[in-house]
PDB file of N, CA, C and O in Angstrom:
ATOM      1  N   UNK A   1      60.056 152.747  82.977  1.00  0.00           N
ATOM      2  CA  UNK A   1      60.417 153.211  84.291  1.00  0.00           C
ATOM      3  C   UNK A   1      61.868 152.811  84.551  1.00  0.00           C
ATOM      4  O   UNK A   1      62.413 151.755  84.232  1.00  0.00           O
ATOM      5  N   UNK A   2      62.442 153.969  85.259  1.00  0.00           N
ATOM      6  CA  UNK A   2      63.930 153.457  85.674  1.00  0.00           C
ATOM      7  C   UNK A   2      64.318 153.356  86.778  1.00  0.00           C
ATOM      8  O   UNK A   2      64.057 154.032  87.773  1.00  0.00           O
ATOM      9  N   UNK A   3      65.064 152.360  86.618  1.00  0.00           N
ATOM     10  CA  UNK A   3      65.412 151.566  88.242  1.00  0.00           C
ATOM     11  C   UNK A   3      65.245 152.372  89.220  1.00  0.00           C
ATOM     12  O   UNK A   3      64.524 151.962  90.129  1.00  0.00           O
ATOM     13  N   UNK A   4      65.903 153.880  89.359  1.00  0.00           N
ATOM     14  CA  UNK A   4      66.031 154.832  90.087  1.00  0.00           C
ATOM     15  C   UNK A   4      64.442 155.041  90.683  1.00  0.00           C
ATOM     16  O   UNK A   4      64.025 154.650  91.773  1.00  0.00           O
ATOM     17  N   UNK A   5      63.768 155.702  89.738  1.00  0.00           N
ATOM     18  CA  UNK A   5      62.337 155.510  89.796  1.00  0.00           C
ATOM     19  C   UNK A   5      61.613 154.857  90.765  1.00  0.00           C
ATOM     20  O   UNK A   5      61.025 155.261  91.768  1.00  0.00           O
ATOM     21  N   UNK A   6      61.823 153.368  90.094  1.00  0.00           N
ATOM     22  CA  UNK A   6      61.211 152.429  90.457  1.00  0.00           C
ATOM     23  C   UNK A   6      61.613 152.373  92.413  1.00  0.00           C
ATOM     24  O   UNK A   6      60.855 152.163  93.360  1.00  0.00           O
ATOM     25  N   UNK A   7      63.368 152.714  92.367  1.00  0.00           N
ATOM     26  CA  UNK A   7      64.058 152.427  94.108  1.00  0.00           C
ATOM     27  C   UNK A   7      62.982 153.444  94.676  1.00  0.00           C
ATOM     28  O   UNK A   7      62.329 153.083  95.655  1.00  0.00           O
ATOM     29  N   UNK A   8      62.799 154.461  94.224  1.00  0.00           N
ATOM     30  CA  UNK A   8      62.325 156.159  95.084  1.00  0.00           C
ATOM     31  C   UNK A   8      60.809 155.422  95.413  1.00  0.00           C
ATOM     32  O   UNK A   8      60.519 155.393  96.609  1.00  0.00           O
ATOM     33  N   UNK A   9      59.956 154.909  94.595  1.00  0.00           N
ATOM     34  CA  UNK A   9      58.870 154.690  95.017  1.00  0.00           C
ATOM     35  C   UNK A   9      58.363 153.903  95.552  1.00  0.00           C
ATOM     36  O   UNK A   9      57.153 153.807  95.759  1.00  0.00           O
ATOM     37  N   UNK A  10      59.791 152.705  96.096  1.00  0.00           N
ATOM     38  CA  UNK A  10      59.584 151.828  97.267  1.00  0.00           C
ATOM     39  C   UNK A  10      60.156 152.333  98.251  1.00  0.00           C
ATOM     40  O   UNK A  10      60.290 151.647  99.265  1.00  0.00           O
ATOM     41  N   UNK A  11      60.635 153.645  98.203  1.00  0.00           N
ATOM     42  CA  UNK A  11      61.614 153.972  99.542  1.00  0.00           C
ATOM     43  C   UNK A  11      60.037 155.123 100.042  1.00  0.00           C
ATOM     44  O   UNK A  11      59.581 155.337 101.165  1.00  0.00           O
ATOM     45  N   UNK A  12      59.767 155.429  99.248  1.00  0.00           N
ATOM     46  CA  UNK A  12      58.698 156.243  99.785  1.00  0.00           C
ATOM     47  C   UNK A  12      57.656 155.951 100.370  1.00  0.00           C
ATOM     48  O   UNK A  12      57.175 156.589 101.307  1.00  0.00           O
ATOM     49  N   UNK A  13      57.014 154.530  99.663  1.00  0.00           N
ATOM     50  CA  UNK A  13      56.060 153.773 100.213  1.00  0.00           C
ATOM     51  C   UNK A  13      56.708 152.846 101.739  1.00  0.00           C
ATOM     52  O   UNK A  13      55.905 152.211 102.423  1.00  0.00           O
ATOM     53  N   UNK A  14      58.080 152.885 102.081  1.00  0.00           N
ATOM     54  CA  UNK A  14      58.535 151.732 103.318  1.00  0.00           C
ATOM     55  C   UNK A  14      58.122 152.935 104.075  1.00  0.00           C
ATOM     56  O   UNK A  14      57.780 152.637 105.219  1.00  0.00           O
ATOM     57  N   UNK A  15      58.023 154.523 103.738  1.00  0.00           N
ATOM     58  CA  UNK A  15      58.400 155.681 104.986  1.00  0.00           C
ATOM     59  C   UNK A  15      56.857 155.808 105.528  1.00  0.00           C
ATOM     60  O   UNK A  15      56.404 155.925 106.667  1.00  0.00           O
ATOM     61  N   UNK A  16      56.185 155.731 104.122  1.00  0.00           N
ATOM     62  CA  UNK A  16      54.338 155.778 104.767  1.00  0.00           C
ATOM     63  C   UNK A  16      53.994 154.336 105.346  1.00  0.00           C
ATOM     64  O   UNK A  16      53.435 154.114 106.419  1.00  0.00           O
ATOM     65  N   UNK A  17      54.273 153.755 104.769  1.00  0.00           N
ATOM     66  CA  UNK A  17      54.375 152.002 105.984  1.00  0.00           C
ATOM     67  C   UNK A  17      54.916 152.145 107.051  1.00  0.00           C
ATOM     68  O   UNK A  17      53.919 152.323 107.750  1.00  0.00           O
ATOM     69  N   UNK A  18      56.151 152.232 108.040  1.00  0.00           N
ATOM     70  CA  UNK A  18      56.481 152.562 109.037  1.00  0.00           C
ATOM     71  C   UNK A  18      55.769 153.733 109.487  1.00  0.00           C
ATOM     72  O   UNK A  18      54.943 153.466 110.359  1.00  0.00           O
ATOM     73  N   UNK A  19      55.842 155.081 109.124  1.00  0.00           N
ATOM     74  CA  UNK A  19      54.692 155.946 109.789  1.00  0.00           C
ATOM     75  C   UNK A  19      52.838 155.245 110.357  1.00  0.00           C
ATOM     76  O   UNK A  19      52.338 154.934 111.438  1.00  0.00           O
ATOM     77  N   UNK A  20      52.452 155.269 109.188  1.00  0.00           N
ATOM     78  CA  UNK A  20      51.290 154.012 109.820  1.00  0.00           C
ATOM     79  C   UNK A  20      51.696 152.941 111.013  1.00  0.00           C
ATOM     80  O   UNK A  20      51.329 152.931 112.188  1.00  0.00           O
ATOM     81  N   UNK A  21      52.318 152.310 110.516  1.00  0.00           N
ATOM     82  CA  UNK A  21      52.873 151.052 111.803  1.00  0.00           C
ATOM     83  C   UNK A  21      52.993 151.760 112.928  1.00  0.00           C
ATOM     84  O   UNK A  21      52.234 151.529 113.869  1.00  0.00           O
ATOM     85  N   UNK A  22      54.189 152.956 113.019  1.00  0.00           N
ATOM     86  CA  UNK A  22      53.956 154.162 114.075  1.00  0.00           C
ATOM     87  C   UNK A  22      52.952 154.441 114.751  1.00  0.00           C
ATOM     88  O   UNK A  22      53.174 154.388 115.961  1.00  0.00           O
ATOM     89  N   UNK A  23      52.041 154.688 114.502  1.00  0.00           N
ATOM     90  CA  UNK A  23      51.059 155.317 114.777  1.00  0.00           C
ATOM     91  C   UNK A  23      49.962 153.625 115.594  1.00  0.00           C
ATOM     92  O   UNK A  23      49.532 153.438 116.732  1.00  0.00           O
ATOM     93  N   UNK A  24      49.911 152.945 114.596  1.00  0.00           N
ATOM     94  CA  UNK A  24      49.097 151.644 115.181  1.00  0.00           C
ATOM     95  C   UNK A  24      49.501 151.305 116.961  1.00  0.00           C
ATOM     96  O   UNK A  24      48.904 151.375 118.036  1.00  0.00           O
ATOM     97  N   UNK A  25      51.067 150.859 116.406  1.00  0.00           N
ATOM     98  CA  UNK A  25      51.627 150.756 117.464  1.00  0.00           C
ATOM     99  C   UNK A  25      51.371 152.029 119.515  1.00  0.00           C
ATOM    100  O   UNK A  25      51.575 151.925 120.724  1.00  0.00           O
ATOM    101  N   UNK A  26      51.090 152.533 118.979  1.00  0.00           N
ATOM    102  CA  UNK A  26      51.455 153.878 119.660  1.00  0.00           C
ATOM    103  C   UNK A  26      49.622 153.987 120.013  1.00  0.00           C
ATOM    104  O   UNK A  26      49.255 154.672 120.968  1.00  0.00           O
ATOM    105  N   UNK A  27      48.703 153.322 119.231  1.00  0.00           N
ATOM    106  CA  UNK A  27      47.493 153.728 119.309  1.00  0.00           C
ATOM    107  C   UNK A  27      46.813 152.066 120.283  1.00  0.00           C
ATOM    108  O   UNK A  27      45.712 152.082 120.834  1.00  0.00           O
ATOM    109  N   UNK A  28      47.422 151.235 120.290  1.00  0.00           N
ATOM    110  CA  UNK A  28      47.067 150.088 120.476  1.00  0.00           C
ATOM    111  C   UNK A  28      48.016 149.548 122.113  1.00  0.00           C
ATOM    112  O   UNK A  28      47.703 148.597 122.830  1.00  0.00           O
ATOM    113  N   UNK A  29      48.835 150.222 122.256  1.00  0.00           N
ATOM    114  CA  UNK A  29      49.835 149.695 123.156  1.00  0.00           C
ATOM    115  C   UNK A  29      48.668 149.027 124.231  1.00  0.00           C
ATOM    116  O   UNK A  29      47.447 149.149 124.132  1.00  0.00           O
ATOM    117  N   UNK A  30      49.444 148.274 125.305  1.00  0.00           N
ATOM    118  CA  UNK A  30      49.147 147.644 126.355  1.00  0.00           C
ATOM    119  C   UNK A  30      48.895 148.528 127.605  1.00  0.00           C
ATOM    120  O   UNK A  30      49.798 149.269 127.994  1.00  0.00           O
ATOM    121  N   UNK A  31      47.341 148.468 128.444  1.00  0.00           N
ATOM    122  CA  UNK A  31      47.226 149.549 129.286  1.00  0.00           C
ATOM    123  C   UNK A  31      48.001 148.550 130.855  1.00  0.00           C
ATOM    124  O   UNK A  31      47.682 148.809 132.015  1.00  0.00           O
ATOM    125  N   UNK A  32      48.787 147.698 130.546  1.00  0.00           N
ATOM    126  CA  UNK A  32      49.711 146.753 131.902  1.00  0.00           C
ATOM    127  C   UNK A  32      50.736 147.158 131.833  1.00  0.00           C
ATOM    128  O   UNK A  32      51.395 146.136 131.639  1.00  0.00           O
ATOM    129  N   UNK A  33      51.631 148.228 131.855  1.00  0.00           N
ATOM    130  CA  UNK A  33      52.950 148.919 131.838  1.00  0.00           C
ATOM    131  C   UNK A  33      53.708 148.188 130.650  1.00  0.00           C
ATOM    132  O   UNK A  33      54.934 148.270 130.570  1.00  0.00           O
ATOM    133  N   UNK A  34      52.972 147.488 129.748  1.00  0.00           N
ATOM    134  CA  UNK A  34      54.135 146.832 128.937  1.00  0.00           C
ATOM    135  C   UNK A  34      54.679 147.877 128.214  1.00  0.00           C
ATOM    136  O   UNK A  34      53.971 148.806 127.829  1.00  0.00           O
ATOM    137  N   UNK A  35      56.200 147.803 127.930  1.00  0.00           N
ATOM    138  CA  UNK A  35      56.869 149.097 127.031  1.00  0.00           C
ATOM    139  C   UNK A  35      57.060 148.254 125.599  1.00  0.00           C
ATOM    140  O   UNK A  35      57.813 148.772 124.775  1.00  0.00           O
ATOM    141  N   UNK A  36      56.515 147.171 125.303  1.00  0.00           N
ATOM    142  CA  UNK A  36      56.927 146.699 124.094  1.00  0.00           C
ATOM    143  C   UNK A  36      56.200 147.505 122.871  1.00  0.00           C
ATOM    144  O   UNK A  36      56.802 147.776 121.832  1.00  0.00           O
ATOM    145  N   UNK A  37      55.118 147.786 123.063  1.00  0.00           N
ATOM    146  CA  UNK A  37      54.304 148.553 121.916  1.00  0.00           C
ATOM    147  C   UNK A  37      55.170 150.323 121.581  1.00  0.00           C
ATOM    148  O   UNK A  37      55.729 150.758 120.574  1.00  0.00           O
ATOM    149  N   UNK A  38      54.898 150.974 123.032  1.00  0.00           N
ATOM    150  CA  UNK A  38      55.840 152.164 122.913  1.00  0.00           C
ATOM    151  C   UNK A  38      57.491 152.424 122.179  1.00  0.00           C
ATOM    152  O   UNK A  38      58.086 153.392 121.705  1.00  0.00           O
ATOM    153  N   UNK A  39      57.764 151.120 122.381  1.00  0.00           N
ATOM    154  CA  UNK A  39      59.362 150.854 121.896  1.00  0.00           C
ATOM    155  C   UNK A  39      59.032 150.054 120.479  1.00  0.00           C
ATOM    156  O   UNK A  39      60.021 150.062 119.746  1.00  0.00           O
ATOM    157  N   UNK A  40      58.210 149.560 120.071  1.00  0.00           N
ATOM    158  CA  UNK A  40      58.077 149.362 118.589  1.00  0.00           C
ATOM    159  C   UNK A  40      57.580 150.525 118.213  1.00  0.00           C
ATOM    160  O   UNK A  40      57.904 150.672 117.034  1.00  0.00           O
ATOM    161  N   UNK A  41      56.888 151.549 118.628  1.00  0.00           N
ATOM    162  CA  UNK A  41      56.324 152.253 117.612  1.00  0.00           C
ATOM    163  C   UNK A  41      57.550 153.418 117.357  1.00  0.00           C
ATOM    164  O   UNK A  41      57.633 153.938 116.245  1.00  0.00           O
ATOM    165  N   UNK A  42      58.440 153.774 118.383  1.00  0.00           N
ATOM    166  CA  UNK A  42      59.498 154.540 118.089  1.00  0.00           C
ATOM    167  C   UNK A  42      60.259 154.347 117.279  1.00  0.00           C
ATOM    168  O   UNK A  42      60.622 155.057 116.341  1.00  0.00           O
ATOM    169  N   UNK A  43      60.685 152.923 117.727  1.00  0.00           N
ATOM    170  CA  UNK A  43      61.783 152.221 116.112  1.00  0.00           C
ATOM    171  C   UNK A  43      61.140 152.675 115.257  1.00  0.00           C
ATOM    172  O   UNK A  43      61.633 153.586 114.591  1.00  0.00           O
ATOM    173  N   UNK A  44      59.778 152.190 114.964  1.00  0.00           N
ATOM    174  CA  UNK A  44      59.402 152.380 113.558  1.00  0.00           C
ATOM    175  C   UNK A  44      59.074 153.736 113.620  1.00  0.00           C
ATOM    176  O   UNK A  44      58.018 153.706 112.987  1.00  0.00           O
ATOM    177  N   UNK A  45      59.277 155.226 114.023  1.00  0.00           N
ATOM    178  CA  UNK A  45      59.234 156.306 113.578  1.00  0.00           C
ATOM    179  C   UNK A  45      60.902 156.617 113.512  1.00  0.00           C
ATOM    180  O   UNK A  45      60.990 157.496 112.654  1.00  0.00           O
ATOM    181  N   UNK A  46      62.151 156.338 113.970  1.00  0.00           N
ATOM    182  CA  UNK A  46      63.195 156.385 113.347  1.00  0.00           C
ATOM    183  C   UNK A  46      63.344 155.465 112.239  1.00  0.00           C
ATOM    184  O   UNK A  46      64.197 155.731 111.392  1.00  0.00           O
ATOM    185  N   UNK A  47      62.607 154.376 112.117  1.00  0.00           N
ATOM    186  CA  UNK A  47      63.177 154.119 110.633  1.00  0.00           C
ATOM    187  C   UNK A  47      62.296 154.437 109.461  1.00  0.00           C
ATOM    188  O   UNK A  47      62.525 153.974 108.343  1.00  0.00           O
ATOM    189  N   UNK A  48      60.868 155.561 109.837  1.00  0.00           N
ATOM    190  CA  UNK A  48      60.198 156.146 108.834  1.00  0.00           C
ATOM    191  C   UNK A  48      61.633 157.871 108.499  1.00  0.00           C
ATOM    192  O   UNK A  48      61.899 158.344 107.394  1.00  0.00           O
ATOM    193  N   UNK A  49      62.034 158.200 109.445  1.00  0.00           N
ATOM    194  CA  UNK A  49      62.746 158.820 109.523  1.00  0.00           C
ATOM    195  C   UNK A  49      64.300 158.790 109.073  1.00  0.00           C
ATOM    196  O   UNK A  49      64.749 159.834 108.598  1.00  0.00           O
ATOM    197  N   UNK A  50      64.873 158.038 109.152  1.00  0.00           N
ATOM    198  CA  UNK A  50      65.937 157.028 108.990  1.00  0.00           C
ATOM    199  C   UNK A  50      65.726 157.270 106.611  1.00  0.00           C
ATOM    200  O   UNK A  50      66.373 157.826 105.724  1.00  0.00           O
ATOM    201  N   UNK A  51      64.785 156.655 106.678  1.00  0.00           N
ATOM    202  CA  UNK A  51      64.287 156.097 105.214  1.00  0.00           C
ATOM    203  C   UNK A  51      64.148 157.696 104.745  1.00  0.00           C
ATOM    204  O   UNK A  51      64.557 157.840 103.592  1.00  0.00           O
ATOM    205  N   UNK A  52      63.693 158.869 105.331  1.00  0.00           N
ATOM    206  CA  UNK A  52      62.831 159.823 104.987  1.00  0.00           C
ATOM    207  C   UNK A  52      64.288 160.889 104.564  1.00  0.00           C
ATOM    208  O   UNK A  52      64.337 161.301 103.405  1.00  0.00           O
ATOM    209  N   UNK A  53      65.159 161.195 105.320  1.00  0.00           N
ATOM    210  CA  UNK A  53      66.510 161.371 104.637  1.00  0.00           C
ATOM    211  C   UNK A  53      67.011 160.434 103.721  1.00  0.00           C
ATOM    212  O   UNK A  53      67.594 160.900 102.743  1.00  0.00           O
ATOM    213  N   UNK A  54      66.929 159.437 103.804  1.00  0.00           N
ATOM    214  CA  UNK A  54      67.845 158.787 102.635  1.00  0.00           C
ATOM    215  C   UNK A  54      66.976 159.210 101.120  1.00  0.00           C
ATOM    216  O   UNK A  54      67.596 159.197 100.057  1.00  0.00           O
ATOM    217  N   UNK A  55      65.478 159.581 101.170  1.00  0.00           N
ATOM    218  CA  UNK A  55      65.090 159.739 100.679  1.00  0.00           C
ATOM    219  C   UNK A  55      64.637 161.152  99.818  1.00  0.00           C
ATOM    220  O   UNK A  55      64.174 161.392  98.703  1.00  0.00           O
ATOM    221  N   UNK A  56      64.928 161.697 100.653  1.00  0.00           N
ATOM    222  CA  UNK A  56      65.905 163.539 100.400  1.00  0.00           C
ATOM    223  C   UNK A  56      66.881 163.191  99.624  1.00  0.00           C
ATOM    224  O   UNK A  56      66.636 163.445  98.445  1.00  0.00           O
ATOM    225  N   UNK A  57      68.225 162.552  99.872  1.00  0.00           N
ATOM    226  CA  UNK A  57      69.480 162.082  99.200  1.00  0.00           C
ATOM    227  C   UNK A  57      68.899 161.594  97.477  1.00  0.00           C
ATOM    228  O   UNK A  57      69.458 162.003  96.459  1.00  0.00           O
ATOM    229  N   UNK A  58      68.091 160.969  97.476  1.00  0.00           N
ATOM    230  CA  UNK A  58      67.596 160.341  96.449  1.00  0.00           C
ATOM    231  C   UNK A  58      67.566 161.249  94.866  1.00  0.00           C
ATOM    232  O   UNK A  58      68.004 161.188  93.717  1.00  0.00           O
ATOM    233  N   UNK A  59      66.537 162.267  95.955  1.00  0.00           N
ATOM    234  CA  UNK A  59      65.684 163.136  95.253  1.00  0.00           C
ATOM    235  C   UNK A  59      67.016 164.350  94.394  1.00  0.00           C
ATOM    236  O   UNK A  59      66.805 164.972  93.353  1.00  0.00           O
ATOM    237  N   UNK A  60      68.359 164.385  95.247  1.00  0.00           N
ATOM    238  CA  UNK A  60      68.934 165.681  94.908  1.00  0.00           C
ATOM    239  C   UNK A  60      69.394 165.195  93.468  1.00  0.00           C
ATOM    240  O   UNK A  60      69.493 165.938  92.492  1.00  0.00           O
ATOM    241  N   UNK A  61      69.741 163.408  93.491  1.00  0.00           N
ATOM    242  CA  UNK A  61      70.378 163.146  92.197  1.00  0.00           C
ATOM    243  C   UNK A  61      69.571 163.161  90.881  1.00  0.00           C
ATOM    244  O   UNK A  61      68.501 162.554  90.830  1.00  0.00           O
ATOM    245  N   UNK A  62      69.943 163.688  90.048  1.00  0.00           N
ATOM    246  CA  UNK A  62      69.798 163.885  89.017  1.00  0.00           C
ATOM    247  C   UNK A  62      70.144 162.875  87.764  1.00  0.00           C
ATOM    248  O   UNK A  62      70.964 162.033  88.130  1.00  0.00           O
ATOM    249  N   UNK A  63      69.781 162.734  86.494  1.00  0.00           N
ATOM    250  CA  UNK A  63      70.246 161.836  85.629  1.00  0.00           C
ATOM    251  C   UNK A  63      71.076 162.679  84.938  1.00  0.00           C
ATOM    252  O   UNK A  63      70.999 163.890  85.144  1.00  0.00           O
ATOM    253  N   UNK A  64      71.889 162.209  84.120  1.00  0.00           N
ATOM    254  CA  UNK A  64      72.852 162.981  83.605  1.00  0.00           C
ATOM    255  C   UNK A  64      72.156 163.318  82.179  1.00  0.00           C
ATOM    256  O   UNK A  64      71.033 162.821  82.096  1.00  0.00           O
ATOM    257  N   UNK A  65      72.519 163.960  81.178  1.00  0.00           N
ATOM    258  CA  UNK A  65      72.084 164.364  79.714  1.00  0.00           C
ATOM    259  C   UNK A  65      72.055 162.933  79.113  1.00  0.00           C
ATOM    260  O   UNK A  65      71.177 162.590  78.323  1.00  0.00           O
ATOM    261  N   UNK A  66      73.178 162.017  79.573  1.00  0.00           N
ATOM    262  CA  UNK A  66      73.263 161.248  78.398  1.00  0.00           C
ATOM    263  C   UNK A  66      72.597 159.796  79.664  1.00  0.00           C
ATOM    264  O   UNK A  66      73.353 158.826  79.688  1.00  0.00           O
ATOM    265  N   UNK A  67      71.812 159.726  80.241  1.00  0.00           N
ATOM    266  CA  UNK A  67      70.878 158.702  80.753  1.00  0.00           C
ATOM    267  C   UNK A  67      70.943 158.237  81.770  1.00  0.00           C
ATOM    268  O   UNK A  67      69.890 157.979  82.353  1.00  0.00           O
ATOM    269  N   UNK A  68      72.625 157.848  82.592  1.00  0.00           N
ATOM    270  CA  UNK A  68      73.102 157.668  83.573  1.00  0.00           C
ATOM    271  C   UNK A  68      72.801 158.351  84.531  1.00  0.00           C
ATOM    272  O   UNK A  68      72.535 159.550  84.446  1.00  0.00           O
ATOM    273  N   UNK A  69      72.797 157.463  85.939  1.00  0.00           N
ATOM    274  CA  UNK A  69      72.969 158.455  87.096  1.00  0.00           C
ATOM    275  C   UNK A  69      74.887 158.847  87.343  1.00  0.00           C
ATOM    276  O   UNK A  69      75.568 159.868  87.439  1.00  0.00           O
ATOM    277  N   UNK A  70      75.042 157.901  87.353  1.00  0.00           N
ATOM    278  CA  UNK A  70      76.757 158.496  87.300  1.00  0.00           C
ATOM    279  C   UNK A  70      77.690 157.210  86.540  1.00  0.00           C
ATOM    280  O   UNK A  70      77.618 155.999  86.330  1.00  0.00           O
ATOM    281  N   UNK A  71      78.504 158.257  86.323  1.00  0.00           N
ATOM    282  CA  UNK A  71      79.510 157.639  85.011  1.00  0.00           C
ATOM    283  C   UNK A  71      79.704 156.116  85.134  1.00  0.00           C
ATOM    284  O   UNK A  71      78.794 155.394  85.545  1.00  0.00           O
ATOM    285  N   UNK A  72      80.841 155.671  84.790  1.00  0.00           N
ATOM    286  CA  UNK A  72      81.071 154.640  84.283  1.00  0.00           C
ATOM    287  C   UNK A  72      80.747 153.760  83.235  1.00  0.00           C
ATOM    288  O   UNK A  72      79.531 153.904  83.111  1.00  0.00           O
ATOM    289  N   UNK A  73      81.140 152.903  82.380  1.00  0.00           N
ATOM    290  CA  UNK A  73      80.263 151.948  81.562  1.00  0.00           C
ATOM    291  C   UNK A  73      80.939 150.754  81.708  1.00  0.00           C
ATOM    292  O   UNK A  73      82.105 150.638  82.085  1.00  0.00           O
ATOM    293  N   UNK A  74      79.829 149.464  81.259  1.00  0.00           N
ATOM    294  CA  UNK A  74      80.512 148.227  81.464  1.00  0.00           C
ATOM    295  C   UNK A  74      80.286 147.476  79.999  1.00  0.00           C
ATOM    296  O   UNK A  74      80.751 146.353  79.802  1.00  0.00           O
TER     297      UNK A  74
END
């Protein structure tokens, strides 16, 4: 497995973790006007969202013929 790989399928699994959390949050809130549950569960749907483009970005790169994602050598 390559690193790349390996990044995509923790970036994918943080977006279904925050979505869930989303949803808990949002399903559980406080019926005493508290806004703390409503305002966690939003964060955590911009940063399932947030993660969910970066994770588009991910997907467009490609490896090159010769193994690299992009040039250089050290």
């Amino acid at each position: 497995m390559t690193l790349i790989t390996a990044h995509r399928i923790l970036i994918a699994t943080a977006v279904v973790f925050f979505l869930f959390y989303a949803l808990w949050e949002f399903a559980h809130r406080t019926g005493a006007g508290g806004l703390g549950s409503p305002v966690r569960g939003a964060m955590a749907l911009l940063a399932a969202a947030v993660l969910a483009i970066y994770f588009t970005t991910l997907r467009r790169r490609r490896a090159s013929p010769g193994g690299t994602d992009r040039g250089g050598t050290r």
